[in-house]
C-alpha positions, 0 to 999 in steps of 0.5 A: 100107151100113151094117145094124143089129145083128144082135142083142138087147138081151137082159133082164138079172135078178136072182136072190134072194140064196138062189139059191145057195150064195154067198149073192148076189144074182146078175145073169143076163144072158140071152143064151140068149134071143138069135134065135140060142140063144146070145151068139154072134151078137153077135161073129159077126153083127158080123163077118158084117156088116163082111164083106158091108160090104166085099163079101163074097157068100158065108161060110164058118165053122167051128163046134161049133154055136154059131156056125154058127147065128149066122152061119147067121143073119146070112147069111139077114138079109144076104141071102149064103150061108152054108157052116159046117163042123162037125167029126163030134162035132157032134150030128146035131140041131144040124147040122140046126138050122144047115141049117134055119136057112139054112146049107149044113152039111159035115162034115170031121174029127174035130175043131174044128181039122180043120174049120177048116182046110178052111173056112178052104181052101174060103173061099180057094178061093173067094175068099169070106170066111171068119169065125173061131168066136172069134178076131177083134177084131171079134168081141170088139167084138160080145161086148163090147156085152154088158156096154154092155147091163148099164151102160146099165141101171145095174146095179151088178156088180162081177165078171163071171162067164163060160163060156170055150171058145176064149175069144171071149167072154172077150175080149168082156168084157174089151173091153166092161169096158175101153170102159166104164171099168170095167178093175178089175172082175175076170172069173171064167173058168169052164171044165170039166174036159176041156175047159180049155184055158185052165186048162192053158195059165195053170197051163203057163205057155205056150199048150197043146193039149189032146190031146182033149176029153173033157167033155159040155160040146162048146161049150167044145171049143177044144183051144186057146184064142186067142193073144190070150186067152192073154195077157188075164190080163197085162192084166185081173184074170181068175181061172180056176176048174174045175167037173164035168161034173155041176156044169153039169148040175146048175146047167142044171137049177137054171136051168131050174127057177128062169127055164124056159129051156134052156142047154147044159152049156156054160152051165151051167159058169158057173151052177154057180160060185155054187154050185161055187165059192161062197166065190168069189163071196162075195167079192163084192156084185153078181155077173154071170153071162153066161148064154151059151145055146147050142143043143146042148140039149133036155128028153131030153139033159137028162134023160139028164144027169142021169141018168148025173151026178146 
């Protein structure tokens, strides 16, 4: 049996070229507005998906957030339970957004890598299916049909710009530019500081752990990026740039302001690069920015944001 897709073709806009410093027109391609707050749904209802296909009557997932809301998701559409394991620096009202979106939520370790271990023990014990928050080929599938969305309206872009945690996303891209022949259009990795795995693994020149997170932005909190992101710069024109805790905050802000959605810091981190990092940006005509959203987000965090960075 095979089930549409789980998520939106979501709007695609475009910036006034005095939005930001860089001078640009921006792309924002708002996936902040996708059923479950974030483009996590795109990989993760994909892979749900292709396991119920295959026979799969229940799920386990580890997640922050994100991704448990997703495959929270997908498991009430598909009709199995779903169990996300969240690590204990999942805020509370995250926790109780997932359950209420149909999860069953448990807490185990202190952080992401903890969690996942004992989801991915619960799934083996009972012999149901486990979905990873970010690395898998089918999930890179799911993310990628991001950018077919952005070609399929012919707009014109000429770099992406892109939040990366455990680098999912990151990968998606790459993909979606790849099958869209569009291989020479370079991805801007954005990432802050405290929660750049990726940064510290290039500049290492080897796959690194960092000993914690220490950033606002928890969505990002992948102590470890995936083997195979890792290795996308060998493949695929892709620069890795930092921005502050109070950078994103700033740039959630400005967004809020300027399209009335709320996205996490997390988000933020690629919306503050035009601003951040403009005369990057203005190396070029037509950028994207994927404005992945996330859930972890609300009119008082905001404002306690911005009171303790701004």
């Amino acid at each position: 049996m095979a089930f549409a897709p789980l998520h939106l073709d979501t709007p695609l806009v475009r910036t006034a070229s005095d939005y930001s410093a860089s001078g640009k027109p921006l792309w924002l391609k708002l996936d902040a507005l996708q059923p479950s707050g974030s483009f996590k749904l795109r990989g993760v209802g994909r892979l749900c998906q292709h396991e119920v296909e295959n026979g799969a009557r229940e799920i386990f997932c580890a997640s922050g957030g994100n991704a448990g809301i997703a495959a929270a998701y997908a498991g009430r559409a598909l009709g199995v339970p779903v169990t996300i394991v969240v690590p204990e620096t999942t805020a509370a009202d995250v926790r109780q957004t997932i359950a209420a979106t149909g999860a069953n939520v448990l807490v185990n370790g202190a952080v992401f890598d903890e969690a996942n271990a004992h989801a991915v023990e619960l799934a083996r014990s009972r012999k149901a299916s486990y979905v990873h928050p970010f690395d898998h080929p089918l999930l890179w599938d799911g993310h990628a049909t991001l950018i077919d969305e952005v070609v399929a309206r012919g707009a014109e872009f000429d770099c992406v710009v892109t939040s990366v945690g455990g680098g999912g996303l990151l990968a998606g891209i790459v993909a979606g530019l790849k099958r869209n022949g569009l291989s020479d259009v370079p991805v801007i990795a954005v990432e802050t500081e405290g929660a750049a795995s990726l940064h510290e693994s290039l500049k290492a020149n080897k796959r690194i752990t960092l000993p914690a997170i220490t950033s606002i932005a928890t969505s990002l909190g992948a102590r470890q990026v995936a083997q195979h992101v890792f290795d996308l710069p060998k493949r695929h024109p892709i620069e890795s740039v930092l921005v502050s805790d109070a950078d994103a905050v700033a740039a959630c802000l400005k967004f809020a302001d300027a399209q009335r959605i709320l996205v996490e810091p997390a988000c933020g981190a690629a919306l503050a690069v035009a601003d951040v990092h403009a005369g990057l940006l203005a190396r070029f005509d037509n950028p994207l920015i994927e404005v992945c959203g996330g859930i972890g987000v609300s009119l008082e965090k905001l404002r306690l944001w911005k009171e303790k960075f701004l």
